[in-house]
SETOR-781169 format. One line per field, with one value per residue (C-alpha): chain; residue number from 1; x negated, y negated, z; residue in one letter. Coordinates in Angstrom, 1 decimal. Each point is the difference from the previous one (the first is absolute). Layout:
// residues N
kette: A, ...
nr: NUM, ...
east: X, ...
north: Y, ...
up: Z, ...
rest: A, ...
This chain:
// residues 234
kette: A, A, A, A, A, A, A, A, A, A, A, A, A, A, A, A, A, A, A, A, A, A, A, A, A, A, A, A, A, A, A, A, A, A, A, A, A, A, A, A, A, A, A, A, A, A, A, A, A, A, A, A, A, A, A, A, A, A, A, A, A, A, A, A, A, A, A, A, A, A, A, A, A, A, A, A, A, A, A, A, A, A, A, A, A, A, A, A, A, A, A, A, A, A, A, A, A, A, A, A, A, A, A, A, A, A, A, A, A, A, A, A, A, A, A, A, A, A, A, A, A, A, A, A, A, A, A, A, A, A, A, A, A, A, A, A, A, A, A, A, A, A, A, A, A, A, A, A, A, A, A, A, A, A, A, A, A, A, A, A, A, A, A, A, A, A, A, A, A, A, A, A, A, A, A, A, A, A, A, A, A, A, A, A, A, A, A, A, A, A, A, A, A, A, A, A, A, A, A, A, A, A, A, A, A, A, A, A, A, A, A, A, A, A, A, A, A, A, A, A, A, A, A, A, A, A, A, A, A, A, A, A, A, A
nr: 1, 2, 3, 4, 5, 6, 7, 8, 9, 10, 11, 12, 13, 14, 15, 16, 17, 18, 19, 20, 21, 22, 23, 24, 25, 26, 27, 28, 29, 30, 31, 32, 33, 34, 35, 36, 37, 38, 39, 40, 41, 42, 43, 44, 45, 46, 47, 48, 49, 50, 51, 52, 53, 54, 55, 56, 57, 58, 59, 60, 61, 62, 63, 64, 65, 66, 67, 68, 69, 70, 71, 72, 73, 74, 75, 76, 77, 78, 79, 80, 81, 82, 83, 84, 85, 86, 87, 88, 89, 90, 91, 92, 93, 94, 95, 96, 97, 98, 99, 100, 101, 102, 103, 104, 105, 106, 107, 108, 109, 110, 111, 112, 113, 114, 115, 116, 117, 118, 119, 120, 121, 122, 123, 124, 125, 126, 127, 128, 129, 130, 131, 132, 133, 134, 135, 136, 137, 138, 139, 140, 141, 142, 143, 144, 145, 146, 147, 148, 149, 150, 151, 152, 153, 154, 155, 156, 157, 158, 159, 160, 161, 162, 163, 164, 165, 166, 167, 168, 169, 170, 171, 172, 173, 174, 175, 176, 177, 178, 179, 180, 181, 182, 183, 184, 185, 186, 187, 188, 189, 190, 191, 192, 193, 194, 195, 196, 197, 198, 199, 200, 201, 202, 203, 204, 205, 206, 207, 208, 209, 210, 211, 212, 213, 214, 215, 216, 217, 218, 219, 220, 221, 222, 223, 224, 225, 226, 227, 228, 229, 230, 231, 232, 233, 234
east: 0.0, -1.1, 0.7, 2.0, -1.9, 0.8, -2.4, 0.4, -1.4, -3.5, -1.0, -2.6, -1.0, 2.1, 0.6, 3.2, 2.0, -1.3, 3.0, 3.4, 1.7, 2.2, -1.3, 1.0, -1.9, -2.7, 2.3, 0.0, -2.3, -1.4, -2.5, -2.2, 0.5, -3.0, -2.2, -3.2, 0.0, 0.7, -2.6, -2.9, 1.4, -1.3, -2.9, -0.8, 1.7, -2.2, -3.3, -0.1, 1.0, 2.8, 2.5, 3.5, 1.7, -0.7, 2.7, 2.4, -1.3, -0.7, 4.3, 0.9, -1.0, 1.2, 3.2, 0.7, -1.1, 3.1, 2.0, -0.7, 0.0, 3.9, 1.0, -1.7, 1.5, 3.5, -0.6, -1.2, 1.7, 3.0, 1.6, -2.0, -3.1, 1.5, 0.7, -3.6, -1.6, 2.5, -0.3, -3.7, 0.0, 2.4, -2.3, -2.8, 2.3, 0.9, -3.7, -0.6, 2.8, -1.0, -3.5, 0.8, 2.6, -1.7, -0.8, 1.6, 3.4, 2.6, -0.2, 3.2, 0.0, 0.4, 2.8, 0.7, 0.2, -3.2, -1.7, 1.1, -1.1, -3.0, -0.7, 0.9, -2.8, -2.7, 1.4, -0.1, -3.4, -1.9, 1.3, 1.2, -3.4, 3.2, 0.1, 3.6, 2.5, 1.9, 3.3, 2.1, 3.5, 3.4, 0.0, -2.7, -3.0, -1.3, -3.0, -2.3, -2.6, -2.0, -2.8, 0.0, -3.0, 2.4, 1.4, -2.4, 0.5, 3.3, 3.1, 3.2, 0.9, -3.7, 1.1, 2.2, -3.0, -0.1, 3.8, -1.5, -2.7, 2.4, 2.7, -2.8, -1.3, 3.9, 0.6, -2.9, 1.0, 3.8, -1.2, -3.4, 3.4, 2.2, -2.4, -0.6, 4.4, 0.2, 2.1, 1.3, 0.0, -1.3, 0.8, -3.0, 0.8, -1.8, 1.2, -2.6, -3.4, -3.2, -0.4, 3.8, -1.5, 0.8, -2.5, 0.8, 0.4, 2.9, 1.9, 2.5, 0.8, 3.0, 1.7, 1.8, 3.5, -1.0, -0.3, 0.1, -2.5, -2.3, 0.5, -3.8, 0.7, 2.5, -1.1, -3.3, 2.6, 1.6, -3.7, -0.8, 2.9, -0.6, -3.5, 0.7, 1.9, -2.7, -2.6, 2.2, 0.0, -3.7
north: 0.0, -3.7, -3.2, -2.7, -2.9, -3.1, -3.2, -0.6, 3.5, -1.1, -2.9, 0.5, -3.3, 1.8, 3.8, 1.1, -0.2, -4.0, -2.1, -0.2, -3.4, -0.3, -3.7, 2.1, 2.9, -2.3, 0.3, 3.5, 1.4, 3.5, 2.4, 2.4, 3.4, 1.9, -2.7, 1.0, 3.0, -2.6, -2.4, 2.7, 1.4, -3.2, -0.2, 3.0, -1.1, -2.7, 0.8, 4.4, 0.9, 2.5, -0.1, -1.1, 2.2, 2.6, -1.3, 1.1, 3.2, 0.5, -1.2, 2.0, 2.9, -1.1, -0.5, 3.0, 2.0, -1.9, 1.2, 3.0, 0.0, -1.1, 2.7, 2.8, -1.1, 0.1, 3.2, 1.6, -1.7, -2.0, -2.9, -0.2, 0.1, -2.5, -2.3, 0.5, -1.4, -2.4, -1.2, -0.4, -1.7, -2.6, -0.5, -0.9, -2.2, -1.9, -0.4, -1.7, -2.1, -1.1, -0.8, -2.6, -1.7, 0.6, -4.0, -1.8, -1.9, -1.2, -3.2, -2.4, -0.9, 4.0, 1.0, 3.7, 1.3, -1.9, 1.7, 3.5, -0.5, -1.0, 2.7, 2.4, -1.3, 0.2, 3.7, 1.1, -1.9, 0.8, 3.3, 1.6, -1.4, -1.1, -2.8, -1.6, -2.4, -1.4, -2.5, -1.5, 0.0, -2.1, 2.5, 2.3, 0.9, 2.8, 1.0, 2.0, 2.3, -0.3, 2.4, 2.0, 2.4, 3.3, -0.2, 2.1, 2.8, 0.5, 1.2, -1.8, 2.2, -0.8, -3.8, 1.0, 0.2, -3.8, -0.3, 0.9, -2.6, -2.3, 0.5, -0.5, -3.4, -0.8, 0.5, -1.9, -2.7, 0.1, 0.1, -3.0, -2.3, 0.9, -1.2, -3.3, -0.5, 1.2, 3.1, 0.1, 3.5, 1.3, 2.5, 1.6, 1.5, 1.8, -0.4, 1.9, 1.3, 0.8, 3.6, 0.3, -1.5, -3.8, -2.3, -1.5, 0.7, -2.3, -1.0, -2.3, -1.4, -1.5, -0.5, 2.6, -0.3, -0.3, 3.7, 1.9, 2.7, -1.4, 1.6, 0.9, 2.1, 1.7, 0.9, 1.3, 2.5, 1.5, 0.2, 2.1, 2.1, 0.7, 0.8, 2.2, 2.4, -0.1, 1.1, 3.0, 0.9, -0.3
up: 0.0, -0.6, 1.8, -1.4, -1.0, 1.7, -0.1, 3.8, 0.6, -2.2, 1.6, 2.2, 1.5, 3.0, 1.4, -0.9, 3.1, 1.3, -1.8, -1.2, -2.0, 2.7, 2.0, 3.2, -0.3, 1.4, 3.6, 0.3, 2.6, -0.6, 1.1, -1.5, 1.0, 1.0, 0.5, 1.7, -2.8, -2.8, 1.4, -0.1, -3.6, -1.3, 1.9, -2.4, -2.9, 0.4, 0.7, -1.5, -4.0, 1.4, -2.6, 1.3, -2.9, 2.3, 3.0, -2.9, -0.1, 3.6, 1.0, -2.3, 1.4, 3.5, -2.1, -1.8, 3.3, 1.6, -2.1, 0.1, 3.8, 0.3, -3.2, 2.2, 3.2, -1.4, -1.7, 3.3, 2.9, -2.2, 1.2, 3.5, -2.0, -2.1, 3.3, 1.0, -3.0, -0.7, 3.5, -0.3, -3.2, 1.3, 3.3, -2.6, -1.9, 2.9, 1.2, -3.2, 0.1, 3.6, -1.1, -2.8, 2.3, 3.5, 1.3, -2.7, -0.2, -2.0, -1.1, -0.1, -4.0, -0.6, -1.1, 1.1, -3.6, -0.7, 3.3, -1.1, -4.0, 1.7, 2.4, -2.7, -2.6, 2.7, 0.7, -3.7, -1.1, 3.4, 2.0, -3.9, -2.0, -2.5, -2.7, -0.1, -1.1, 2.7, -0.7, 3.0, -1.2, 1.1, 2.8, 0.9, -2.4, -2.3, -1.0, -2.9, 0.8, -3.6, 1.4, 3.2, 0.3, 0.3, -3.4, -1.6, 2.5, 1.6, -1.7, 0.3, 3.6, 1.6, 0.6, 2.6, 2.1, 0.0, 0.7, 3.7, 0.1, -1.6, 3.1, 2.7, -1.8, -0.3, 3.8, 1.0, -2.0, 1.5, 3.5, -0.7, -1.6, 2.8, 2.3, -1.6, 0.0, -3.0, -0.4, -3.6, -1.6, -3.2, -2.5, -2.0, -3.0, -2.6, -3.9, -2.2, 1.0, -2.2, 0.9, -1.7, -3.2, 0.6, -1.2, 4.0, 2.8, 0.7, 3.8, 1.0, 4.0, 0.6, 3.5, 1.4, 1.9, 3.6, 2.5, -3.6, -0.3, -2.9, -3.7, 0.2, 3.4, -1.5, -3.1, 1.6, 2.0, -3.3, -1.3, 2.6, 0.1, -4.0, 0.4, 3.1, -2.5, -2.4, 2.2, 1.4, -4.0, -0.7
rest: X, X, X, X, X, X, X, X, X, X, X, X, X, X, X, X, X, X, X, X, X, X, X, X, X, X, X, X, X, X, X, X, X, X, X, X, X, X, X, X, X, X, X, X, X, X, X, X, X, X, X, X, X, X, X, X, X, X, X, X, X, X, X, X, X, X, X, X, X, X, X, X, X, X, X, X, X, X, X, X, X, X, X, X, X, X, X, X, X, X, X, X, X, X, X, X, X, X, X, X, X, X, X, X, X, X, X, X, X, X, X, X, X, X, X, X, X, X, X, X, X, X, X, X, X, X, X, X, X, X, X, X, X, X, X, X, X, X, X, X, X, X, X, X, X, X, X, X, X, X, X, X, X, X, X, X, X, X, X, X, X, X, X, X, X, X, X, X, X, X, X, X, X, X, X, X, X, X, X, X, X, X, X, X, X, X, X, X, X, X, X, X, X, X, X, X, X, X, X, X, X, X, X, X, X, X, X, X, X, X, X, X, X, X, X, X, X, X, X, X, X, X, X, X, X, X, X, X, X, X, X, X, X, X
């Protein structure tokens, strides 16, 4: 698979994930996620000729392993080996989530549609190594991904791995807001993927009626119900 060519993704006076057109992207306060192991990355990066192709090769791995993990516990313990992965994937999820909002806050000219849009770009161009297209809307935003490092390797079923991830970065997001007064809540949804054969991978947020179970939640449920069956099969 390729990547679709867009002229914001070529210019390089900048790393990929530092700005967005918006004049209040400026305002939004974020961390980076693993920092004392990103700080010494570029020590080597900077100073050794280790090729940083090779993270691509060496996630992957990690990746594909993960999947394979969650297939062979539902296969040999079903849905409580399900419930152990997923619950470990959505621990790591909300770690990460923590860490790029740990210390910060939310400042006043934000809107909360601009604050999610915003959260979500530095989730998919930092913790997913993604390039994207991200467009606030009238209410709530969407999003591209126009390259995301698994594309090449999972099949349409592996990016339910991410679904889990996705949830823990979701709640940490929910509970960071609620803490700062505000308690609006979103709906993630997922229209087309690259593993399916889309040329994007493409996601829209939009607010969700309040003490509703979010559209992502449940669809991760009826994911794992389906893939339950199929691993009983195989």
């Amino acid at each position: 698979m390729g990547m679709k060519k867009i002229d914001r993704h070529t210019d390089k006076s900048h790393a990929h994930w530092q700005t967005r057109p918006e004049k209040n992207w400026e305002k939004f306060e974020y961390k980076q996620p693993y920092e004392k192991g990103l700080k010494n990355l570029r020590k080597v990066l900077g100073e050794t000729n280790f090729d940083p192709a090779t993270l691509w090769q060496w996630g992957t791995m990690q990746a594909m392993a993960l999947i394979e993990v969650l297939k062979s516990a539902e296969k040999t313990f079903g849905v409580e080996g399900q419930k152990l992965v997923l619950s470990a994937l959505k621990k790591i999820g909300y770690d990460i989530g923590s860490q790029i909002l740990v210390g910060t806050e939310i400042d006043a000219a934000l809107t909360t549609d601009e604050w999610i849009s915003f959260y979500a770009t530095v989730v998919n161009r930092i913790a997913y190594a993604s390039l994207e297209t991200p467009q606030l809307e009238k209410s709530g935003a969407s999003f591209h991904i126009d390259y995301c490092p698994h594309q090449d390797m999972y099949g349409a079923m592996d990016c339910r791995v991410q679904r889990y991830f996705v949830q823990g970065m979701i709640d940490a997001a929910r509970d960071f807001a609620k803490s700062k007064g505000r308690d609006d809540i979103y709906d993630v949804m997922f229209q087309t993927t690259i593993p399916a054969g889309h040329d994007t991978c493409f996601f829209k947020i939009e607010k969700g009626a309040p003490g509703s179970e979010e559209r992502w939640a449940r669809y991760t449920t009826i994911l794992e119900k389906k893939n339950l069956k199929l691993a009983q099969k195989s």
